[in-house]
C-alpha positions in Angstrom: 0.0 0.0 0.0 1.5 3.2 -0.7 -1.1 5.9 0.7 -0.8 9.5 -0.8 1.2 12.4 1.1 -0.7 15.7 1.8 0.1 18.9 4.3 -1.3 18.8 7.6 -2.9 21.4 8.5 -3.4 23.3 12.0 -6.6 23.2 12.9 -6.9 26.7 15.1 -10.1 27.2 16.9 -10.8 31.4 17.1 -14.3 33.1 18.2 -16.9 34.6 16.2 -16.6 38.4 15.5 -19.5 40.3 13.9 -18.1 43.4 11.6 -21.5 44.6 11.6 -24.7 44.2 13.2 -26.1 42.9 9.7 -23.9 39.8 10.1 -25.2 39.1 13.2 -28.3 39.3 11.8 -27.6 36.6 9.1 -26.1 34.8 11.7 -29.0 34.3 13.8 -31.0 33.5 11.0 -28.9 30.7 9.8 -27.6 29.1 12.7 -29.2 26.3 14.8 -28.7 24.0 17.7 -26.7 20.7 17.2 -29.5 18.5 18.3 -33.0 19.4 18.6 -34.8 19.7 21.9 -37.8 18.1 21.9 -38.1 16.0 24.9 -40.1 17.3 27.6 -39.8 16.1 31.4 -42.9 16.5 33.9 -40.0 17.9 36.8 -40.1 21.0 35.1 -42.8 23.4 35.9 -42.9 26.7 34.3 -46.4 27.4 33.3 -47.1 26.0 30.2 -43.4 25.7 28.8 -42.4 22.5 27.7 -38.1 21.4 28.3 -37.7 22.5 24.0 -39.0 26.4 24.8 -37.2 26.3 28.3 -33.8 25.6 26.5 -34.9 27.9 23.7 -35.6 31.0 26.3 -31.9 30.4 27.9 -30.3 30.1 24.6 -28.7 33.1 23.1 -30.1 33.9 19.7 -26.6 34.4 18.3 -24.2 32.0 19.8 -27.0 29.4 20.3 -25.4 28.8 23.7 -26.7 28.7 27.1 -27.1 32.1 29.2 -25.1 32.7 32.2 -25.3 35.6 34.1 -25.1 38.0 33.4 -27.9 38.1 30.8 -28.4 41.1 29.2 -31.8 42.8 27.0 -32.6 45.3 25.4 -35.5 47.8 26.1 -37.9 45.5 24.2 -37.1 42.9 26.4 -35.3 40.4 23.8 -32.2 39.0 25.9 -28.5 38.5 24.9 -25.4 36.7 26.8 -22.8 38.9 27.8 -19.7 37.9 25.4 -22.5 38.5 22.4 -23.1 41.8 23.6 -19.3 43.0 22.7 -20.0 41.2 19.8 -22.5 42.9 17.8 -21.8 46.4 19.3 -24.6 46.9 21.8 -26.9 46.6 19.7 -30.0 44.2 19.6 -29.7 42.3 16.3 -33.4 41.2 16.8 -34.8 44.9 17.1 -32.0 46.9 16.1 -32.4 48.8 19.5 -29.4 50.2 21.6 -28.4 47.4 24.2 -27.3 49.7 27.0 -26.5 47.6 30.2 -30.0 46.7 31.5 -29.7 42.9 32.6 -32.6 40.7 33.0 -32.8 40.2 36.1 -35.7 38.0 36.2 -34.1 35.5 34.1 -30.9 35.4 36.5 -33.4 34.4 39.7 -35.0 31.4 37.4 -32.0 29.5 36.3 -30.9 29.6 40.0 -33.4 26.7 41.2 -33.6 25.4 37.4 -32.8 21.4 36.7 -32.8 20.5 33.1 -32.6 17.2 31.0 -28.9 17.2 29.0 -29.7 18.7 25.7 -28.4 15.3 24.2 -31.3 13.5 26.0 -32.7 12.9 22.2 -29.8 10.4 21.4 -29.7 8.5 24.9 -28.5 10.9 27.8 -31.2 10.3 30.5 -29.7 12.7 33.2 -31.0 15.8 34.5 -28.9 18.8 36.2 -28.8 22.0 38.1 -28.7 24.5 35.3 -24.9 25.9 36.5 -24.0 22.2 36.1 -25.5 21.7 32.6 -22.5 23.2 30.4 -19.9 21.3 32.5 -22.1 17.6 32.0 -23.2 18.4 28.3 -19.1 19.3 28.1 -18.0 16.0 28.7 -21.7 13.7 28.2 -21.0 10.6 26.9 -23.6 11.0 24.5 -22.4 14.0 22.6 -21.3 13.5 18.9 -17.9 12.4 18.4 -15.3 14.8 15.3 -14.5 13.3 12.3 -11.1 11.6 12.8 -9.5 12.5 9.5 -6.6 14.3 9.8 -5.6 15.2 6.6 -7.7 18.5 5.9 -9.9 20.5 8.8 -13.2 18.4 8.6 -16.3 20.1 10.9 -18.6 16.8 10.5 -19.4 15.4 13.7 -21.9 12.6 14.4 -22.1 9.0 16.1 -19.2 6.3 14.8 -21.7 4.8 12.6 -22.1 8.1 10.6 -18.7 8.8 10.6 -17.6 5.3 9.7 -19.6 5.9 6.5 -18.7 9.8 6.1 -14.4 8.5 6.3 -15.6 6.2 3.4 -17.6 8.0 1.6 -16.2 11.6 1.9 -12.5 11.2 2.6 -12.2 7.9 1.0 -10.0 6.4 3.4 -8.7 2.8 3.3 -11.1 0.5 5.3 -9.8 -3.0 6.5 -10.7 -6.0 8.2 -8.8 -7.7 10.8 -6.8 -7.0 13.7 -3.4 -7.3 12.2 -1.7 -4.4 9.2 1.0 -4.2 7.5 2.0 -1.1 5.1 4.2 0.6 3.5 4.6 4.7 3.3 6.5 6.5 0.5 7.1 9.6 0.1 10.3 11.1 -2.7 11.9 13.9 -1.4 11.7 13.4 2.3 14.0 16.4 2.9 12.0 18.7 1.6 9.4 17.9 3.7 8.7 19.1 7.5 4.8 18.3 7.8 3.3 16.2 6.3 0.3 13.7 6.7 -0.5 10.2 4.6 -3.7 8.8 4.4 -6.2 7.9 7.5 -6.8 3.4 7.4 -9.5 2.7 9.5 -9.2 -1.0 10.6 -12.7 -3.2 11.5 -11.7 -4.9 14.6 -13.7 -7.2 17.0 -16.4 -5.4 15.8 -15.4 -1.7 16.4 -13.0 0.7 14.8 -9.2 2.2 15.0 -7.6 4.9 12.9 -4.0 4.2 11.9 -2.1 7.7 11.8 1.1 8.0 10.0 2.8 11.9 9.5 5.7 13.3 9.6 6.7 16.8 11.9 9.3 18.5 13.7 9.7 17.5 17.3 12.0 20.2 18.3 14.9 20.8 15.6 14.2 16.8 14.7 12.2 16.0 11.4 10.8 12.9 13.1 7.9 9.9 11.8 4.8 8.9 13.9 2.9 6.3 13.6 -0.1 5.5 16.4 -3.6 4.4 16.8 -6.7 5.9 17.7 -10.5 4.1 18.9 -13.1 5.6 17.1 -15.3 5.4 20.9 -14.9 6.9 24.5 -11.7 7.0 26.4 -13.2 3.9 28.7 -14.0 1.5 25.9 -10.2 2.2 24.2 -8.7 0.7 27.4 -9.7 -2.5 26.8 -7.5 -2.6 23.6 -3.7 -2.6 23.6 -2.1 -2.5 19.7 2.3 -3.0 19.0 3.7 -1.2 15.9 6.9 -2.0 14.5 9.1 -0.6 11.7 12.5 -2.0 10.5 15.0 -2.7 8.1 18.7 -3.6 7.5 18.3 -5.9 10.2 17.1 -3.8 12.3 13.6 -3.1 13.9 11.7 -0.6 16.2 8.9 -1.5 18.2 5.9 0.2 19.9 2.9 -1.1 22.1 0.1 1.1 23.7 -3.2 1.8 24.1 -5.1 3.5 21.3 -6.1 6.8 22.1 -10.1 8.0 21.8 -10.7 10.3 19.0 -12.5 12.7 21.8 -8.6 13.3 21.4 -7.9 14.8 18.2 -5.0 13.3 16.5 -2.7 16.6 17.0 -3.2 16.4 20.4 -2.0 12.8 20.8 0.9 13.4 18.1 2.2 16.3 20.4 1.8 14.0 23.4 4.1 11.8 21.8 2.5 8.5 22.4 3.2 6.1 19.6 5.8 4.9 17.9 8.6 8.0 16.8 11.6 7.5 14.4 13.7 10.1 13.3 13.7 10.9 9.8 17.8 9.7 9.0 16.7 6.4 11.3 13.7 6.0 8.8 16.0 6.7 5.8 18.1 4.4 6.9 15.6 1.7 7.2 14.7 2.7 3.8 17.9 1.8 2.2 17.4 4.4 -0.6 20.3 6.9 0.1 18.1 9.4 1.7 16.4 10.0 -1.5 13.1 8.3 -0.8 10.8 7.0 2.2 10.1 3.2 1.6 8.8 2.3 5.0 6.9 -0.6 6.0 4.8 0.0 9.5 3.3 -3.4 10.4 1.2 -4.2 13.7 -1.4 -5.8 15.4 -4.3 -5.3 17.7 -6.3 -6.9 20.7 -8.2 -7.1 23.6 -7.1 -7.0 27.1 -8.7 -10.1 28.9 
């Protein structure tokens, strides 16, 4: 197998500035939660307001995020979260109406005594929490979407392993294999001239789940270095009961890795900066090569399974 080579890229995360109050506008028109709130729970009493128009009062019609004090409105009473408020200079982007600092007060005193279902109670999260608790849950639920895995290019796809088995396949086209055992080769000519550099995502089928085999190349300090490792396309708990070895030789020589596959809730530049998988410096990997340091011929073999 001799997978393609592409740039990594950063993926930088940076926070939504308005330039006008127009584009907040559009914004609040377009945008929408990531799962819709439609279950309703008979603990919460508010008049006639079902848990779907509780968690639409406390959202913030342009972030989309839950209100924390302290929530702000305008003199038509529409509400705002405070780091939104900066955002679309002090003005209401439903009424167009000055802000000012007027803070709804009323709001503040209800989410004090408020207990709410997890906003990912649609696809199986069953518990309910203080409102100041929600964010910190929903943060960490084991119910909320997994990221796409591929590292290749920034992907924003998120969804259950299922989906994304099928979206790695169909949208990324990444190798898919069965079996618990690999064995492949990376090229790449002019390894020199390369300091990042990312081959294609495998995704292996494996006593009946999923792992991503990473292979790139980056600088770890002054070093041009090789990684390869593995990632579990599930929680953090379930990857423990894998272990995986990767090994890479030649000339009679051979380096060897075991480990635990890391989650994807990790994304995979996160887990290459931790530095856990197998590492090789670039001359070492040359060298293995046997090509003169002209071209990477490198064969990455392994194998994976289950801790009893």
């Amino acid at each position: 197998m001799s997978p393609g080579g592409g740039f990594g890229q950063q993926i930088t995360e940076s926070c939504i500035t308005f330039v006008d109050l127009n584009a907040a506008i559009s914004n609040l028109e377009l945008r929408s939660p990531p799962f819709k709130k439609t279950a309703s729970n008979p603990s919460i009493n508010l008049g006639t307001s079902s848990t779907n128009d509780v968690h639409e009062l406390l959202e913030c019609p342009v972030c989309m995020n839950l209100m924390y004090p302290p929530i702000y409105q305008c003199p038509n009473g529409h509400t705002l979260c405070s780091s939104c408020k900066t955002r679309v200079h002090n003005c209401c982007p439903t009424c167009r109406q000055e802000l000012g600092n007027i803070r709804c007060l009323a709001l503040e005193k209800v989410v004090e005594s408020l207990e709410l279902p997890c906003r990912y109670q649609i696809v199986g999260c069953h518990e309910i929490f203080p409102y100041y608790s929600m964010h910190k849950h929903e943060k960490n639920c084991k119910h909320r979407p997994f990221n796409c895995p591929y590292a290749g290019a920034e992907c924003s796809v998120t969804g259950d392993i299922p989906f994304l088995v099928m979206h790695l396949k169909d949208d990324h086209k990444v190798d898919m294999h069965d079996g618990c055992t690999f064995n492949h080769r990376y090229v790449k000519s002019n390894p020199q001239d390369i300091e990042n550099a990312t081959w294609m995502l495998t995704v292996f089928n494996c006593f009946g789940r999923q792992f991503c085999l990473h292979f790139e190349a980056f600088q770890l300090g002054m070093a041009p270095v090789y990684m390869a490792f593995l990632r579990f396309m599930g929680d953090e708990d379930e990857a423990k009961q894998f272990s995986y070895s990767v090994e890479v030789g030649g000339n009679g020589r051979k380096l060897i890795w075991q480990g635990i596959p890391r989650s994807i809730r990790d994304n995979h530049r996160k887990v290459r900066d931790s530095q856990d998988g197998l590492i090789i410096q670039r001359s070492l990997a040359l060298f293995f090569s046997g090509s003169n340091k002209e071209e990477l011929k490198l064969k990455v073999a392994g194998r994976i399974w289950k801790e009893i």
